[in-house]
PLY file of the C-alpha trace (Angstrom):
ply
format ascii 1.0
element vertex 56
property float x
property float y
property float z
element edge 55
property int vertex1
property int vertex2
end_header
17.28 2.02 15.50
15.95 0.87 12.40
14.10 -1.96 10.13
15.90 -4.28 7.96
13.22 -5.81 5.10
13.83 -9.06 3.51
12.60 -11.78 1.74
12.95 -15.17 3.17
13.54 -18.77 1.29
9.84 -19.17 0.55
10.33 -15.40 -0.98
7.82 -13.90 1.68
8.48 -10.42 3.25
9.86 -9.96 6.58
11.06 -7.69 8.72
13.50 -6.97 11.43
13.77 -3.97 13.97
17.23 -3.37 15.25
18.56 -0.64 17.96
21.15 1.56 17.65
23.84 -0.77 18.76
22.52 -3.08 16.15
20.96 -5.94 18.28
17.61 -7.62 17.36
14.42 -5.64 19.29
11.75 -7.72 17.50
10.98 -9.92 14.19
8.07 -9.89 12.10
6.04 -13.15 13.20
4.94 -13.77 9.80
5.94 -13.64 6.18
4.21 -11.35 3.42
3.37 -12.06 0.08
3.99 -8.81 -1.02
6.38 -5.99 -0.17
3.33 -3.22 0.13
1.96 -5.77 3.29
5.21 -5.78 4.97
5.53 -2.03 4.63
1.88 -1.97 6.04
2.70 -4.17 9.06
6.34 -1.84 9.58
3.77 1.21 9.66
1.56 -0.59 12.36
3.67 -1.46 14.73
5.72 2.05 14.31
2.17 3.63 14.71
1.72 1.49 18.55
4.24 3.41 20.48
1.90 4.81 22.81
-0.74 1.53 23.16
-0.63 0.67 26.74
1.28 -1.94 28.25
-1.18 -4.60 30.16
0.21 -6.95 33.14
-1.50 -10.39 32.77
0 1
1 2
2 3
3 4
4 5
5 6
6 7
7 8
8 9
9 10
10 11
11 12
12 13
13 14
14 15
15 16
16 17
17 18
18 19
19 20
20 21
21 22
22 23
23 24
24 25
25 26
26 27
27 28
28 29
29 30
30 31
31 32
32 33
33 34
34 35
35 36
36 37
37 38
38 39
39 40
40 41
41 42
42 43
43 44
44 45
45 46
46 47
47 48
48 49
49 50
50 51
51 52
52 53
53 54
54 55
């Protein structure tokens, strides 16, 4: 698995998490005006492996 950083046409920071077999798991939902803020969002959703998952 791993994250692929880019910046999009409007030159905003994104992000991309891919498994191992290289198939999208998830896509930042919105862009970043710097590359420290997309590095900060990476680091937050790295850091909620363990939140619990609620049934609605």
């Amino acid at each position: 698995m791993h994250y692929e950083k880019y910046k999009d046409n409007r030159g905003e920071w994104r992000w991309t998490f891919y498994s191992g077999n290289n198939k999208i798991i998830a896509v930042s939902s919105e862009g970043y005006d710097t590359e420290r803020a997309c590095d900060d969002s990476i680091a937050l959703i790295k850091g909620s492996a363990n939140a619990p998952v609620r049934t609605r």
